[in-house]
Backbone bond lengths (Angstrom), bond angles and torsions (degrees), N, CA, C in turn:
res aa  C-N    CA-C-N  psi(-1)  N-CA   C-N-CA  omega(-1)  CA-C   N-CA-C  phi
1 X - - - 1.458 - - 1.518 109.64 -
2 X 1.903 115.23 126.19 1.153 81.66 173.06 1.486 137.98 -91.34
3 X 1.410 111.34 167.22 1.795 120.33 178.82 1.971 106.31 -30.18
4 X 1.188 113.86 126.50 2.151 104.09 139.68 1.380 119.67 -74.27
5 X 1.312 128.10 -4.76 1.210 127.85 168.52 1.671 118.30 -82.86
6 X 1.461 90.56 123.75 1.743 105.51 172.87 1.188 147.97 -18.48
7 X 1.905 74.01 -64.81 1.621 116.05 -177.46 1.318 112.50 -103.39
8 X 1.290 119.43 24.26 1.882 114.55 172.65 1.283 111.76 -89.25
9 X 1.405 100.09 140.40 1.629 105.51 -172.03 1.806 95.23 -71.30
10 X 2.101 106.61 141.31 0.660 82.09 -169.32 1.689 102.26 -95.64
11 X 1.387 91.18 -159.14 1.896 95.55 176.10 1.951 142.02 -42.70
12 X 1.337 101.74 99.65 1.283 79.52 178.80 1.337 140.31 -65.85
13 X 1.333 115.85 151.38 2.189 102.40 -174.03 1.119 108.42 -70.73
14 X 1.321 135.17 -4.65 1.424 133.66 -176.37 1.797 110.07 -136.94
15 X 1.361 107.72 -13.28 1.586 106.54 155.77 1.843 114.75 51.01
16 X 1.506 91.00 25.77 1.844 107.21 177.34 1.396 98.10 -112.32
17 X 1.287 132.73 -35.71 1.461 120.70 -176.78 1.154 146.70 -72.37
18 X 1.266 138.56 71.45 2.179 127.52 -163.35 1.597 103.22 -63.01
19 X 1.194 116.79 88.33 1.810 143.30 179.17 1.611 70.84 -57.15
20 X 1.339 104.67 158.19 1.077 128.05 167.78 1.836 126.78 -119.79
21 X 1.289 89.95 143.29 1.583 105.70 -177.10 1.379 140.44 -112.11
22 X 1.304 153.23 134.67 1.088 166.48 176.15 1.947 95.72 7.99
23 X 1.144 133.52 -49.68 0.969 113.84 169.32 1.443 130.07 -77.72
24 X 1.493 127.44 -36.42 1.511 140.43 158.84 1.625 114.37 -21.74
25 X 2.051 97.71 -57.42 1.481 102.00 -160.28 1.264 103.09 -62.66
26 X 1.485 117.75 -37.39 1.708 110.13 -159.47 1.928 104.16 -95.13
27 X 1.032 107.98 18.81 1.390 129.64 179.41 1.231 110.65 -105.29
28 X 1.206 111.29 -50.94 1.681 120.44 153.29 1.632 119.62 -48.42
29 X 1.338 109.94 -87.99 1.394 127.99 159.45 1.764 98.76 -13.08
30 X 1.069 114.78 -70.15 1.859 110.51 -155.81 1.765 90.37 -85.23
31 X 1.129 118.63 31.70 1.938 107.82 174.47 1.410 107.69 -126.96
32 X 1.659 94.02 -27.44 1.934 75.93 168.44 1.482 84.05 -143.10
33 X 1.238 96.74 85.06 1.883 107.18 159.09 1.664 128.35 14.30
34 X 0.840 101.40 50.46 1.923 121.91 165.42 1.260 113.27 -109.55
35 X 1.526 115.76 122.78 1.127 128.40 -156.50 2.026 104.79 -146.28
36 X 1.333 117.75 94.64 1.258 124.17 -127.32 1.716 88.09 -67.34
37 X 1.510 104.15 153.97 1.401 87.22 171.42 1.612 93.51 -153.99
38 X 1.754 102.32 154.65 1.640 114.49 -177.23 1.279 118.12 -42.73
39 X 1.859 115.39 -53.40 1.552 88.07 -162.24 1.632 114.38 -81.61
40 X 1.472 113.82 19.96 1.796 108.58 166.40 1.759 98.10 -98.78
41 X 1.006 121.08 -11.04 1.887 133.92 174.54 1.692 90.62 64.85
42 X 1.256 102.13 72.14 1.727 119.57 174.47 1.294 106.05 -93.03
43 X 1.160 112.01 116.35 1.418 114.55 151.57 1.504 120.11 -157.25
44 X 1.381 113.98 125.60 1.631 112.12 -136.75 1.624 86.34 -98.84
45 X 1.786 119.96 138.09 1.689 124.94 165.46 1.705 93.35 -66.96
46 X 1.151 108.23 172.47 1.386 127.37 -167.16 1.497 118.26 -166.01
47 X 1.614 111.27 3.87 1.004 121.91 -157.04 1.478 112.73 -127.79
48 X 1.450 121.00 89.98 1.559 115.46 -164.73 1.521 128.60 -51.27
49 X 1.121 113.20 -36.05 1.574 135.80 168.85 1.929 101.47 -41.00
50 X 1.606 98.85 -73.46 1.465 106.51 171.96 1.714 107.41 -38.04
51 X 0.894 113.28 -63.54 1.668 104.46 -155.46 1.310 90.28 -58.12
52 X 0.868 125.55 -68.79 1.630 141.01 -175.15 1.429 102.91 -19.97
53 X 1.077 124.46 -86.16 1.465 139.81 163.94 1.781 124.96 -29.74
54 X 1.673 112.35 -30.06 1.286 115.10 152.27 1.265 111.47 -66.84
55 X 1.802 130.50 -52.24 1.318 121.46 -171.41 1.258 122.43 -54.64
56 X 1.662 105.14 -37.51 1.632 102.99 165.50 1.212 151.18 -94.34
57 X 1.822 99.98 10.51 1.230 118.30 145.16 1.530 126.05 -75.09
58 X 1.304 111.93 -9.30 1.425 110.22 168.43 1.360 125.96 -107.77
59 X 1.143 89.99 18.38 1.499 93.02 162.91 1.866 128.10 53.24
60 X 1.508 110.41 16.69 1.459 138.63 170.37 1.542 107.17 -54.73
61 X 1.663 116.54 125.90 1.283 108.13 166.71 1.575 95.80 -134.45
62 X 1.172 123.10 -174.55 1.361 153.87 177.48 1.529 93.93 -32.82
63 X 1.591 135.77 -55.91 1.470 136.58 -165.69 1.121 85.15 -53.37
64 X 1.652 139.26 -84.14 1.526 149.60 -123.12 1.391 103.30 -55.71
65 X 1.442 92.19 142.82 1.124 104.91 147.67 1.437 118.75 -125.24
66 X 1.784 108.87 118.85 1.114 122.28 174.18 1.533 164.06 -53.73
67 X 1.647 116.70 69.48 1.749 93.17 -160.46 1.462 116.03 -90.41
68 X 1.564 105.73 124.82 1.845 122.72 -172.89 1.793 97.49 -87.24
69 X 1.236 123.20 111.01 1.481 117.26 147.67 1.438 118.99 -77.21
70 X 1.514 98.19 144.98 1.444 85.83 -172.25 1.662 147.72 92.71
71 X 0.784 103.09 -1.65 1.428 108.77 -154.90 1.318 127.73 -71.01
72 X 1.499 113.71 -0.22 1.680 110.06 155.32 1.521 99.67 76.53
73 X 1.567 109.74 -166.84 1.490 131.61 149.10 1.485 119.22 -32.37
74 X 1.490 112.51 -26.93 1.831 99.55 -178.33 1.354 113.35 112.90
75 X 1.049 140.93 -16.25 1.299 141.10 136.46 1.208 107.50 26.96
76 X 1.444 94.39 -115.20 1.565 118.36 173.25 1.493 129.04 -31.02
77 X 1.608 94.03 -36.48 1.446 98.55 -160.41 1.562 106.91 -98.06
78 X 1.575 113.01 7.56 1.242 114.20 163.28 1.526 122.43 -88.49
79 X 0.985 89.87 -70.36 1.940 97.19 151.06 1.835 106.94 -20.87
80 X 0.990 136.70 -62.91 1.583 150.10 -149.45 2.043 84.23 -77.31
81 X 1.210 100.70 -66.30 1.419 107.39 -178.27 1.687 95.25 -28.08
82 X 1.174 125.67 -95.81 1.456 155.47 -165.97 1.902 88.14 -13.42
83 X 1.006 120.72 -41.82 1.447 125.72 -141.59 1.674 96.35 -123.84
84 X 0.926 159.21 -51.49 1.105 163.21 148.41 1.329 136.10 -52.80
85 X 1.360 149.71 168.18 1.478 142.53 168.37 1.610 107.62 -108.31
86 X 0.964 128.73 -30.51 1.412 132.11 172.50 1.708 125.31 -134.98
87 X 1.178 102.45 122.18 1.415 111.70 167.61 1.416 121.21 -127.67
88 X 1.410 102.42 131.12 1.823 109.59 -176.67 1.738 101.61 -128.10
89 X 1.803 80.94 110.63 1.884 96.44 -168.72 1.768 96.56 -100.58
90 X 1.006 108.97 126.21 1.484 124.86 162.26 1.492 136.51 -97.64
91 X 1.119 111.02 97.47 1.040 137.42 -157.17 1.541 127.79 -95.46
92 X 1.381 140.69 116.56 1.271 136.93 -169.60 1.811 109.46 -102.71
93 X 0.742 136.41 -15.50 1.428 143.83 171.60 1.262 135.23 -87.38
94 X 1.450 121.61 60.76 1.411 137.71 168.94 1.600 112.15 40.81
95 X 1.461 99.49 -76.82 1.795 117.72 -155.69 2.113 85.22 -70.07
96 X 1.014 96.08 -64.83 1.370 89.95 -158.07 1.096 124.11 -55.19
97 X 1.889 111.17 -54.60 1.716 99.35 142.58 1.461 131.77 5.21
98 X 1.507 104.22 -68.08 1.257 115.96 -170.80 1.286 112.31 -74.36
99 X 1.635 124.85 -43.58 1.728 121.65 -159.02 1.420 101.35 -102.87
100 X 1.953 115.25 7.59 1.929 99.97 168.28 1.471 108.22 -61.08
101 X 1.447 130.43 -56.44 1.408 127.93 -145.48 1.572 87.56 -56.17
102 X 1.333 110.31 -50.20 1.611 103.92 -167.57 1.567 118.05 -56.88
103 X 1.369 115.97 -44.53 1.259 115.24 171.01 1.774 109.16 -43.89
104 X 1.612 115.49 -50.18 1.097 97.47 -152.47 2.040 95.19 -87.52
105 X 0.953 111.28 -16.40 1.579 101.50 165.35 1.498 115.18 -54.36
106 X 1.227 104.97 -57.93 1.584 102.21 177.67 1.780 125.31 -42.08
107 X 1.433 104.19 -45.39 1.617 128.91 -168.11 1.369 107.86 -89.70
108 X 1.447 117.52 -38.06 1.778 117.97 177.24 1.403 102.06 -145.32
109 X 1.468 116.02 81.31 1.571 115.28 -177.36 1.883 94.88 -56.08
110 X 1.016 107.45 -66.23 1.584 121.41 -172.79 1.481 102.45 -34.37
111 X 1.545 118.88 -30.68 2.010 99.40 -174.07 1.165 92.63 -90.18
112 X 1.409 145.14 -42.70 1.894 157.20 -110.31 1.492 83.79 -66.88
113 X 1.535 133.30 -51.20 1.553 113.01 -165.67 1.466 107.76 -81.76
114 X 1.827 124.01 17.01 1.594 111.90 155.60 1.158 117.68 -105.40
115 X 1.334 106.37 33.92 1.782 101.51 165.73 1.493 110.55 -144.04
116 X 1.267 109.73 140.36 1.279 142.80 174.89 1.784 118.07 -82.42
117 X 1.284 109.50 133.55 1.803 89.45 162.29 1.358 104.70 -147.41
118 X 1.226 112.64 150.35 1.765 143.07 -147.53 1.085 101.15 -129.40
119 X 1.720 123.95 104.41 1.404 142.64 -175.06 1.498 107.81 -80.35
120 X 1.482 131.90 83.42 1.716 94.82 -160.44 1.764 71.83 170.83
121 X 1.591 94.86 158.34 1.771 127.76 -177.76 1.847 99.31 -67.89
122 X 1.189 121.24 101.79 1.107 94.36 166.08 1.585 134.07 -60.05
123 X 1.296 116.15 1.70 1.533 105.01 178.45 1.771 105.53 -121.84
124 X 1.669 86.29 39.41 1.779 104.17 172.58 1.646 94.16 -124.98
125 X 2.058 135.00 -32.82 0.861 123.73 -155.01 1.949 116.37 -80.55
126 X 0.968 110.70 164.32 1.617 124.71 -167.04 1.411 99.80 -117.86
127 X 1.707 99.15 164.84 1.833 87.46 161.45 1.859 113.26 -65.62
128 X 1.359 100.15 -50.52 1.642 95.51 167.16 1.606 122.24 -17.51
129 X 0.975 85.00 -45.42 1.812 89.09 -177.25 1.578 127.40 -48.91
130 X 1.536 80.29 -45.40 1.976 97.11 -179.61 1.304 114.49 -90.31
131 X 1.517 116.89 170.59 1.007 109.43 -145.20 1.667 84.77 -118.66
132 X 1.330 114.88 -7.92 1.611 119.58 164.38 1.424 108.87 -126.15
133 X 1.295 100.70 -173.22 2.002 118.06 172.73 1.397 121.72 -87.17
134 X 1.590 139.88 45.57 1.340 128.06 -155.06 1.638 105.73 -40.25
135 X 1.285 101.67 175.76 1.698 114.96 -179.16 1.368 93.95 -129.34
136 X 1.536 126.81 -43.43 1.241 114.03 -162.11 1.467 107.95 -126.78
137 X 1.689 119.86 161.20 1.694 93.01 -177.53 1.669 82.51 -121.28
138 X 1.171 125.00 164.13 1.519 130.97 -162.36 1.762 106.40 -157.82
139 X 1.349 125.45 91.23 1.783 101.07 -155.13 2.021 88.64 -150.71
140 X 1.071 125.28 161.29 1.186 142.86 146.25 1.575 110.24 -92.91
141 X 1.323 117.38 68.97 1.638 123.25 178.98 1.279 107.10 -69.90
142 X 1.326 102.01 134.32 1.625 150.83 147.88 1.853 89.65 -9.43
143 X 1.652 111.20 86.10 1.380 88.74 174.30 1.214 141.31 -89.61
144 X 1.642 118.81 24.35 1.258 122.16 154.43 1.515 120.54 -78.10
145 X 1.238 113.90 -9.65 1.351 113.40 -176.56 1.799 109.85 -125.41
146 X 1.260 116.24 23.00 1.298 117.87 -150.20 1.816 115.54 -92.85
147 X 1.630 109.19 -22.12 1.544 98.78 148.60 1.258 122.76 -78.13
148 X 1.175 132.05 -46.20 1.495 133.40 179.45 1.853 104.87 -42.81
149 X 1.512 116.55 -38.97 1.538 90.01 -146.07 1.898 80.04 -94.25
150 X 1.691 137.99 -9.64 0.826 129.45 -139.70 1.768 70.94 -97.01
151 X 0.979 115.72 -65.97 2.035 117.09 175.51 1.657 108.62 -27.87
152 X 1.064 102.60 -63.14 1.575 110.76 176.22 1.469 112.98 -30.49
153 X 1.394 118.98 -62.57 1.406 138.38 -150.52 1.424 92.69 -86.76
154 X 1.036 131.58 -42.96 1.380 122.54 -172.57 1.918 109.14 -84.92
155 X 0.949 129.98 -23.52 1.227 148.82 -171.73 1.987 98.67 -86.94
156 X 1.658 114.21 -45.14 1.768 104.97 167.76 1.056 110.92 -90.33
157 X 1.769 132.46 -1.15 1.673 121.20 -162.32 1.631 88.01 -131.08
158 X 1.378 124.06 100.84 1.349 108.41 -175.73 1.988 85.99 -95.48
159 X 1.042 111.84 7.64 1.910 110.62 175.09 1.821 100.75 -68.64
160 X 1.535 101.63 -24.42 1.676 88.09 -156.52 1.786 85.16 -80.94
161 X 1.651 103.99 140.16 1.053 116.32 165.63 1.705 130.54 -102.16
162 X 1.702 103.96 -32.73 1.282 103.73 145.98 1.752 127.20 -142.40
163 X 0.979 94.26 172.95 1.732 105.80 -171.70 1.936 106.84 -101.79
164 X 0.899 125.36 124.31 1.572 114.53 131.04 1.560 121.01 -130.66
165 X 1.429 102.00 145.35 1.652 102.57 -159.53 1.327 85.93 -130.86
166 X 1.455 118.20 161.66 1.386 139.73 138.73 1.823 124.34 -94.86
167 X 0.971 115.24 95.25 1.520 143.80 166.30 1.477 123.20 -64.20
168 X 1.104 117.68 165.76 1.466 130.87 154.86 1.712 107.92 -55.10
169 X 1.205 152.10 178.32 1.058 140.13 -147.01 1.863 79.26 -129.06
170 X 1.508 106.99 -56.98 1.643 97.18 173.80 1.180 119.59 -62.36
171 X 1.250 127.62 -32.13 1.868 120.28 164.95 1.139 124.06 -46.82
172 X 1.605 112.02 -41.93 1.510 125.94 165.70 1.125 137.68 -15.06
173 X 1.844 84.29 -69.21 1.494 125.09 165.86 1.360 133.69 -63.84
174 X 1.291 96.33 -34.41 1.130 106.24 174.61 1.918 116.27 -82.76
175 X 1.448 128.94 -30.04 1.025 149.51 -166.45 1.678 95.26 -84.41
176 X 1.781 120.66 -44.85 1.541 110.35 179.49 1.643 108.32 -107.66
177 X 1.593 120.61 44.03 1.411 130.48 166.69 1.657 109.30 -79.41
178 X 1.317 99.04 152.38 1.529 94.02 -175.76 1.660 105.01 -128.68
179 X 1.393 115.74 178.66 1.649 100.21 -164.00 1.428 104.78 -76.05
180 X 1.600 110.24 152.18 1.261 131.93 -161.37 1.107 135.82 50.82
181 X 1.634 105.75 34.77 1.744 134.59 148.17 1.435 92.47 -62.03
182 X 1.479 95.91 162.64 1.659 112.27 164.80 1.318 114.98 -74.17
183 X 1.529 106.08 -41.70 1.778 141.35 174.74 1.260 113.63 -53.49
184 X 1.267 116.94 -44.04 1.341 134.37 -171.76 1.657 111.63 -33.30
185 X 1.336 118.77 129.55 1.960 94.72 171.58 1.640 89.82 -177.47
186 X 1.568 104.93 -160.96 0.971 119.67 164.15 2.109 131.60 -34.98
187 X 0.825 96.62 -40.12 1.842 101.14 164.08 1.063 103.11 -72.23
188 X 1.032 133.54 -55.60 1.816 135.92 -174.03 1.395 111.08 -53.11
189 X 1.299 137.54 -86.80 1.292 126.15 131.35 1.036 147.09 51.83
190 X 1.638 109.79 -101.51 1.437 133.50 152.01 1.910 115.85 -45.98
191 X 1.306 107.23 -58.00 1.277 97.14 -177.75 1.427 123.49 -82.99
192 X 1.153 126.12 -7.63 1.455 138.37 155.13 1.482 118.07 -66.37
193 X 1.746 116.08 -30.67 1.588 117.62 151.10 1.457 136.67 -20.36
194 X 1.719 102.11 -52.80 1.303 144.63 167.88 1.616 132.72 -62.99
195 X 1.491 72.17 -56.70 1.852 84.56 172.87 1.402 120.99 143.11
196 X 1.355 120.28 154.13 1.695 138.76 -158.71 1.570 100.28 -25.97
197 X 1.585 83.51 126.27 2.534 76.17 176.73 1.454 102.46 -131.62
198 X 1.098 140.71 125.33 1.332 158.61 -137.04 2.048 109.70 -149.46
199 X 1.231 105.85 100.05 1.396 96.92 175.42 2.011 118.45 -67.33
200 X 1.597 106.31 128.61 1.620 111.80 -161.62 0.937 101.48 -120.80
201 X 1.748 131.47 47.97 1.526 123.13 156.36 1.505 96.21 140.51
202 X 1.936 103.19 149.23 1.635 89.64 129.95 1.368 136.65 -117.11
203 X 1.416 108.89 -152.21 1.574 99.05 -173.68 1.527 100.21 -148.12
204 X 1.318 109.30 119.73 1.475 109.20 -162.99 1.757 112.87 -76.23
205 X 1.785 125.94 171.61 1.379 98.13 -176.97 1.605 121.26 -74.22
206 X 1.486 117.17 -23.49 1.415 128.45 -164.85 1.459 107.45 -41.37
207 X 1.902 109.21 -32.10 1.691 95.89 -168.23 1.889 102.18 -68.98
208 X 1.123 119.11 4.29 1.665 91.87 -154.77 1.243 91.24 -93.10
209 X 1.489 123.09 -167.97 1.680 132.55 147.05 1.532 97.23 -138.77
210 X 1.523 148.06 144.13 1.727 93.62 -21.52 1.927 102.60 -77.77
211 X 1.404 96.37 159.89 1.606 101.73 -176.08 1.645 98.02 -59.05
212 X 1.520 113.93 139.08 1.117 105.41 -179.24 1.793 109.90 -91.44
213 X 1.545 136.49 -152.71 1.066 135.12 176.38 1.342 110.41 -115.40
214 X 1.200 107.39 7.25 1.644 116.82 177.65 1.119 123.52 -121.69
215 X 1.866 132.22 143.01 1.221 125.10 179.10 1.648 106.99 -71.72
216 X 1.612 109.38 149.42 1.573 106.45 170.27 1.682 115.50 -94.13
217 X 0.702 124.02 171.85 1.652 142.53 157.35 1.636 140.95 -153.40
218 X 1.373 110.63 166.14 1.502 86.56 -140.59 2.315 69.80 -122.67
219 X 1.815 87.22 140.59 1.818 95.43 171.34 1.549 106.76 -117.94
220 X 1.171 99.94 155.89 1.536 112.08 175.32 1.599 98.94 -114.21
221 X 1.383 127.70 127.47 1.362 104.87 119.11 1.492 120.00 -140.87
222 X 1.201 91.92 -179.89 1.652 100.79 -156.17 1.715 108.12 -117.25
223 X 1.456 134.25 101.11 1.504 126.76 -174.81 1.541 113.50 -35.14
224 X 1.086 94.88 139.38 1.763 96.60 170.30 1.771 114.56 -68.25
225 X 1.221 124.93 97.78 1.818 127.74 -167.34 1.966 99.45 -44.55
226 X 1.364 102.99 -33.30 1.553 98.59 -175.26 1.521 103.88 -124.82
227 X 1.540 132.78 69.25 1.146 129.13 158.84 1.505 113.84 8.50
228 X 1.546 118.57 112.37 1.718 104.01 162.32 1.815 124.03 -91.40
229 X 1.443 92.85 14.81 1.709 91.57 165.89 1.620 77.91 -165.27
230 X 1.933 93.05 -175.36 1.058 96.18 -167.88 1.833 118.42 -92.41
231 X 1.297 105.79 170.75 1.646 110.70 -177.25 1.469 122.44 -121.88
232 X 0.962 96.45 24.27 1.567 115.15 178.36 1.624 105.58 -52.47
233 X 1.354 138.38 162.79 1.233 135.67 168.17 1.353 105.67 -52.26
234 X 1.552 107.40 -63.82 1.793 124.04 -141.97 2.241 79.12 -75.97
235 X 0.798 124.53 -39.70 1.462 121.02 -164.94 2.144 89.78 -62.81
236 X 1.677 99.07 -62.93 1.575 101.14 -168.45 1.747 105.44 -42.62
237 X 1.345 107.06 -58.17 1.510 108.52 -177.85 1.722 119.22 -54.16
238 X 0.965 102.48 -13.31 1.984 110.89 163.16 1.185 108.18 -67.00
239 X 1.722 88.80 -77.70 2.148 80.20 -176.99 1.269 136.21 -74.25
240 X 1.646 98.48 -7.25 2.171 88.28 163.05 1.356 105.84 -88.42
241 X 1.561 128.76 11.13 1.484 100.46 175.52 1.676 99.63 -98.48
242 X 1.432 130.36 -38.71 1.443 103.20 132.75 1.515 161.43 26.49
243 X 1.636 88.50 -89.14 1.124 105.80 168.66 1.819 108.56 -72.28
244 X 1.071 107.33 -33.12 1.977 87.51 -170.94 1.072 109.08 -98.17
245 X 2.002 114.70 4.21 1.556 94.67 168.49 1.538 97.13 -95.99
246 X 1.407 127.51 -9.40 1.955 106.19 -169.88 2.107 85.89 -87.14
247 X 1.294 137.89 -20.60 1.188 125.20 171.29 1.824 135.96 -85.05
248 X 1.953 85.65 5.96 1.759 96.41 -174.51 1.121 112.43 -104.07
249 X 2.111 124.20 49.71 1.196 128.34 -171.20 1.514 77.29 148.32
250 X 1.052 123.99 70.33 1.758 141.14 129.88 1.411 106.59 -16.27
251 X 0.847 101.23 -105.41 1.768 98.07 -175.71 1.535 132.96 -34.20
252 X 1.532 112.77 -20.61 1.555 103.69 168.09 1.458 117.90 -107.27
253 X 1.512 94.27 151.45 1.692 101.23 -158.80 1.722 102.71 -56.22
254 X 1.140 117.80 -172.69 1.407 134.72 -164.92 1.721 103.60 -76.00
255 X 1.370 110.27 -42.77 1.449 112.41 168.10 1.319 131.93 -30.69
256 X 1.283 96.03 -52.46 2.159 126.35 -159.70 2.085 82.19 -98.97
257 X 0.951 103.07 -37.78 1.707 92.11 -160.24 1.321 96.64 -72.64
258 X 1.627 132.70 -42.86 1.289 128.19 -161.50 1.315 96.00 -88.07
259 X 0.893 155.30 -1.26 1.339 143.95 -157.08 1.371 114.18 -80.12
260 X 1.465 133.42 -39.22 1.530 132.53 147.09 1.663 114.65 -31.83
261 X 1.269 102.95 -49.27 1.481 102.13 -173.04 1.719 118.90 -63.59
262 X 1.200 87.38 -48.82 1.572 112.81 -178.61 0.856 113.40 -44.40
263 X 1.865 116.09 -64.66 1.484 133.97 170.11 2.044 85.21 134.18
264 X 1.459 128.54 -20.14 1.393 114.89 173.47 1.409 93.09 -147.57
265 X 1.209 112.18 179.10 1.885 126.17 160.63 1.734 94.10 -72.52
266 X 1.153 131.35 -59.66 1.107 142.08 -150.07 1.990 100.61 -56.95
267 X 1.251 102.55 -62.60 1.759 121.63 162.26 1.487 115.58 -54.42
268 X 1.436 115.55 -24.36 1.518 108.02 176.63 1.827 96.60 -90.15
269 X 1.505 125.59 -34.84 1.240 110.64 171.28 1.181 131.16 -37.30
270 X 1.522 106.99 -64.24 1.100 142.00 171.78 2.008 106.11 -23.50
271 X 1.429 97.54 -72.34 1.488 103.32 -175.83 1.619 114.87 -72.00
272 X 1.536 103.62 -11.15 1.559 99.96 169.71 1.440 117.38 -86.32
273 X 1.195 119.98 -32.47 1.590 124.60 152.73 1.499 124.09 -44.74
274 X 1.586 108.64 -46.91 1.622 113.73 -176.44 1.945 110.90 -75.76
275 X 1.736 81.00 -6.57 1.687 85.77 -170.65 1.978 118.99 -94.79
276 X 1.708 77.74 1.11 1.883 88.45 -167.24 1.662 105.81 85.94
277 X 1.229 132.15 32.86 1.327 118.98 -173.93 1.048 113.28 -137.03
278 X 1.369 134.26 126.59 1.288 129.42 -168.56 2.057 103.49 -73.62
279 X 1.069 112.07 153.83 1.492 124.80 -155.46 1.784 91.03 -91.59
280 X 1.695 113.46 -30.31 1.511 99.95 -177.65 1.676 115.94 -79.83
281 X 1.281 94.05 -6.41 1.647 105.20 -169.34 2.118 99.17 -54.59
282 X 1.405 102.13 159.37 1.507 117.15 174.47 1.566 94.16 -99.10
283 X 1.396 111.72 155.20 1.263 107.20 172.91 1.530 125.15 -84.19
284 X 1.438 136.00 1.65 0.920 145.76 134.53 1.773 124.45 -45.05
285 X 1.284 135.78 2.69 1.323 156.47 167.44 1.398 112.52 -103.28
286 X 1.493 118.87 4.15 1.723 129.47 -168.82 1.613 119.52 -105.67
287 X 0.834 121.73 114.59 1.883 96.64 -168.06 1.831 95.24 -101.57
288 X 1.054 121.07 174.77 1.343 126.43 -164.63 1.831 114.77 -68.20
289 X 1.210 112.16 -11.20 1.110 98.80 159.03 1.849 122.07 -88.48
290 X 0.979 123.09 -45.09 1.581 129.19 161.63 1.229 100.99 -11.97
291 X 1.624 103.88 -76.49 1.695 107.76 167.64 1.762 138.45 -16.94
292 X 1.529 85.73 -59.84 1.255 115.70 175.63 1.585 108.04 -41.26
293 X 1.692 105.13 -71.16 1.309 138.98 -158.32 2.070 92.04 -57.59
294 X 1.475 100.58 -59.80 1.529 97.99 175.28 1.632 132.68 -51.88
295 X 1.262 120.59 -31.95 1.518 147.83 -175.18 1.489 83.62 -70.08
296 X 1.597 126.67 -53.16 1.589 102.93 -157.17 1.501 106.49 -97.26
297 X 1.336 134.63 40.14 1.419 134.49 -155.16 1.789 84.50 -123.43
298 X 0.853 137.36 94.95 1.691 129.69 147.69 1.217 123.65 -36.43
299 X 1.240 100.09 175.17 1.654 128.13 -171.21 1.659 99.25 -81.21
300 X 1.403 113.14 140.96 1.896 109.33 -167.81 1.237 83.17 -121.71
């Protein structure tokens, strides 16, 4: 029957997991001395509904295999259990590293041998690293570091096909802006390189502990199944250098901005003409193929 309550977590599909709640985390937290702090950008969900609602915004079934950055106390990665067969959470923080498996033995003896955990920087890890092939990455990232490691991961795992993350709420925004946003820039860009990015919710502060000072939000994106250019390293590293010189001086047109890159204004014209692009344009008026199109134009 279902609940009249609001706030009841709802049903799990596999009904093995005790997700944890506002009292668990800081029960956790105060048993083996973790005490969240900024520069790891800790801030633990606590809120079963939330996790829940990320997993099924990402669209995870039984195939996936899951990679969680981050993963704190377990939150997330209990929820992920319920719905998936494998998850490999990577983890930068010693203690916790160490006391997830136990958490999740205690809470879902029955999933504990589908998860993996990865002692290590996520925007240091490789496929080498893991001990499987994820397909999907699914994480509440570290949001001081949370474009870098989300670029990273998709740029060494061309297996992952889609992403959903929890962000800063302006990263969000900024990450699913499209050309001739104000927002629009370098994050936008880059992750559109990759493939379709679509902002999928927000997330208010009440779920976290400690509440942070920022709104969250939640991104999708999804790999492009047929690449429309190529993704090679040496090709990607062309067009983001590109991209951060027409966005490292906003205000001047594409001419004056590329011109370091180029080697003149005159040579960056040149390739903005051969590129279909008008030379007065800002680079915020560019969508990721333009980019593309400019990166592969040589020196005349």
């Amino acid at each position: 029957m279902p609940s009249d309550d609001p706030d009841a977590t709802p049903a799990s599909p596999r009904g093995l997991a005790a997700l944890l709640g506002p009292a668990e985390v800081r029960a956790l937290a105060e048993e083996f001395g973790v005490r969240p702090t900024k520069q790891l950008g800790q801030n633990f969900v606590h809120d079963a509904n939330t996790v829940r609602r990320i997993v099924s915004a990402a669209g995870v079934g039984r195939d996936d295999v899951v990679l969680e950055v981050g993963p704190g106390l377990g939150s997330l990665t209990l929820a992920l259990l319920d719905v998936v067969d494998r998850v490999v959470a990577v983890e930068l923080d010693p203690k916790l590293a160490q006391r997830l498996p136990t958490t999740v033995g205690q809470r879902a003896p029955e999933l504990a041998d589908r998860l993996d955990v990865v002692h290590m920087d996520a925007m240091k890890v490789l496929p080498a690293d893991l001990p499987v092939t994820p397909t999907a990455l699914v994480a509440n990232l570290p949001y001081n570091v949370a474009v870098p490691v989300l670029l990273h991961l998709f740029a060494e795992f061309p297996s992952l096909r889609t992403a959903l993350v929890m962000v800063q709420s302006e990263v969000a925004d900024r990450l699913a802006a499209t050309p001739g946003s104000k927002i629009y820039g370098v994050p936008s860009v880059k992750a559109r390189f990759f493939g379709d990015v679509r902002r999928a919710g927000a997330v208010g502060r009440s779920v976290f502990w400690p509440v942070p000072q920022v709104e969250s939000g939640l991104v999708r994106i999804d790999r492009y199944a047929q690449p429309p250019w190529p993704v090679d390293e040496i090709h990607r590293r062309s067009v983001f250098a590109v991209v951060d010189a027409a966005f490292a001086q906003r205000r001047k047109t594409l001419r004056a901005a590329l011109g370091g890159w180029a080697g003149s204004p005159a040579e960056a014209e040149r390739r903005l003409v051969a590129a279909g692009v008008e030379p007065s344009t800002r680079g915020e008026k560019l969508d990721a193929a333009a980019f593309v199109r400019l990166a592969g134009i040589g020196g005349g």
